[in-house]
N, C-alpha and C positions, 0 to 999 in steps of 0.2 A: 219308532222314531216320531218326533213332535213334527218332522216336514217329511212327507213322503215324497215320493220321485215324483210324482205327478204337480208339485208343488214347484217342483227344482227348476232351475231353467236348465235347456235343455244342455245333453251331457258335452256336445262340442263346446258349445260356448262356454259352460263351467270350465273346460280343459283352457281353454285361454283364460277365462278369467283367472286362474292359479297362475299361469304361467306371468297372466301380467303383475301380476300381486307382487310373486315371490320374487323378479328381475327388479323389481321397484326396489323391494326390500333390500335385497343383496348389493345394487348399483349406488342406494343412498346409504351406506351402511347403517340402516333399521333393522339387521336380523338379530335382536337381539336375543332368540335362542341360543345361538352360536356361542352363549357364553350362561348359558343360562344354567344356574347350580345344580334343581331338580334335574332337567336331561343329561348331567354329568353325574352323577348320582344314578340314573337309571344306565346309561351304559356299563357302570363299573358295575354294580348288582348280577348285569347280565355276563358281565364277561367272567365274574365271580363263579359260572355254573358252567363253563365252557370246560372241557377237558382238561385237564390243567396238563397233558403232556405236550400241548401247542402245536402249533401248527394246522389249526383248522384252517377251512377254507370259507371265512365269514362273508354272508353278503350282506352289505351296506343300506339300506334304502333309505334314503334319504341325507345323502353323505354330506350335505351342506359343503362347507367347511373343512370336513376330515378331522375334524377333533376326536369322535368318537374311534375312524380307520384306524388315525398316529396312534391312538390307546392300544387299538387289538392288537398293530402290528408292534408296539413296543412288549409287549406281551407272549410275541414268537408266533402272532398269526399272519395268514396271508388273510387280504381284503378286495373285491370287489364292491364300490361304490356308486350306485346308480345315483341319480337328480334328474329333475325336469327343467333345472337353470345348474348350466356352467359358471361359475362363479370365478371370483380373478385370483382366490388361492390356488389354482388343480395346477398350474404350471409351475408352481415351485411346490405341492404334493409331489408332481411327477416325478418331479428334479430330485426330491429328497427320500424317496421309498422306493423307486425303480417299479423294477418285476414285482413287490411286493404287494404294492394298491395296483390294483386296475380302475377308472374310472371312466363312467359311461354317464352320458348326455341321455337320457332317456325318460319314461315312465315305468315305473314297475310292469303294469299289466300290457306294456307293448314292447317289453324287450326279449328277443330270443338270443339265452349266449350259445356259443361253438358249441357243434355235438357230444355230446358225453361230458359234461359237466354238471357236475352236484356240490352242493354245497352241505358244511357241515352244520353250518348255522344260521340264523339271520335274526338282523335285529331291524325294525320298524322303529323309530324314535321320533314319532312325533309328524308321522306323513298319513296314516291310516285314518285317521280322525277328518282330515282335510276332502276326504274322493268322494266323488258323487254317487248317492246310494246305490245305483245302478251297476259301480262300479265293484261295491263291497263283496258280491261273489267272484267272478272273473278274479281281481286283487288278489284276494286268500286264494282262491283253488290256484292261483299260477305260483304262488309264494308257496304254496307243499309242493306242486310238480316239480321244484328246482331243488328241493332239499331232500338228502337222502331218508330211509325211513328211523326215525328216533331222533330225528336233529332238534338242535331247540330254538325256539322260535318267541323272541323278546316283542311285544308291540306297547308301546308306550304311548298313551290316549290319554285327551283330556276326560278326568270324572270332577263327578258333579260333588258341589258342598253345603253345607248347613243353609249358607247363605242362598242359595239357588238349590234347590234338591231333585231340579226335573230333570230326569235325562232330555234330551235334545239336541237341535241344530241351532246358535246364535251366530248371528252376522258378521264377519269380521273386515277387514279393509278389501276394496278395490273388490265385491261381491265375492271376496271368500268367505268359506261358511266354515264352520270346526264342532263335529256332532259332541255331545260333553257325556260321559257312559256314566252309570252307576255301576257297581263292582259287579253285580249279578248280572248285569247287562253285558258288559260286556264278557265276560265267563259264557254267556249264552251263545254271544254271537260268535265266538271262537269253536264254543263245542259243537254247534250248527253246522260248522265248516269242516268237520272232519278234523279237528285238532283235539288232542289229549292235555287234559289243563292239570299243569304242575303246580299253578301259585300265582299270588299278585302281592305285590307289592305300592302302599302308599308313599307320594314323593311331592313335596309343597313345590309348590311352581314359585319360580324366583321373580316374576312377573306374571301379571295378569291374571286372571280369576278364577277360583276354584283349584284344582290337585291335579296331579297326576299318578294314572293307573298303570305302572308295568305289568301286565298281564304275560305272563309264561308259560308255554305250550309245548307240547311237540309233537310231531309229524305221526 
């Protein structure tokens, strides 16, 4: 990493600082991920590798919106959808998918679901990038303990480009930070984690600087 943790401010206050970032975003409608073409692009790829006889049990992280859930579950899957900001679509989500999506107010690495629940799949889309270095084990190790063994596991990160080629942490709004990977980097930091690497996939960002890297894994 070009910022080490020791660099970072410290991990609570980073945990609000996202939280206040992303309620900004969301309340003045600035998310303009939620529409953004590469992250619709990285979910289809990913859902492209999903069992095709349906009905997995995908978990969401990072459900924003639901754009990516509406896909899986138009698809024949069920979805659970975590966030650290409830956003003002999840009440007509609720209304229009039922028992299909579940969605949870949370952060990944502090949420426990009901006993005996495994998921078949998960996709990360653009939240992994965002967590404080500290956070980066805890994150992964709790994102396989919830998937069964073989599941496949999408994380969609910013990488770096011609124009910029360093991996690292740059600044974003309201003291968010977003670390930007090079492909071997992030390949490394997956297989560090006890993750089996099936592939990656390049995807232009429809906004803002440099690529995105779907990186493919499984459990």
């Amino acid at each position: 990493m070009s910022k080490q943790a020791s660099d970072f401010m410290p991990q609570g206050d980073y945990r609000k600082a996202l939280d206040t970032s992303f309620v900004h975003r969301y309340s003045h409608g600035e998310d303009e991920w939620s529409w953004d073409i590469g992250m619709i692009q990285a979910a289809k790829a990913f859902l492209e590798r999903l069992d095709p006889q349906g009905d997995q049990h995908v978990l969401d992280i990072g459900v924003g919106r639901g754009r990516d859930a509406s896909t899986f579950i138009l698809a024949g899957h069920r979805v659970t959808g975590l966030d650290i900001v409830e956003n003002s679509s999840w009440p007509l989500l609720r209304k229009r998918w039922g028992d299909r999506l579940d969605l949870v107010n949370k952060a990944m690495q502090d949420w426990q679901p009901a006993p005996g629940t495994v998921f078949d799949a998960a996709l990360d889309n653009g939240c992994f990038h965002h967590q404080h270095p500290d956070e980066w084990g805890p994150y992964l190790a709790h994102v396989r303990r919830l998937l069964r063994p073989g599941a496949l596991v999408g994380l969609n990160v910013f990488g770096v480009d011609d124009a910029h080629p360093e991996a690292g942490w740059r600044e974003m709004d309201n003291q968010r930070q977003g670390y930007f990977f090079t492909d071997a980097g992030i390949r490394q930091t997956l297989e560090a984690h006890g993750f089996t690497w099936q592939g990656l996939e390049v995807i232009e960002r429809q906004h803002g600087e440099a690529r995105y890297l779907l990186a493919l894994v499984r459990t």
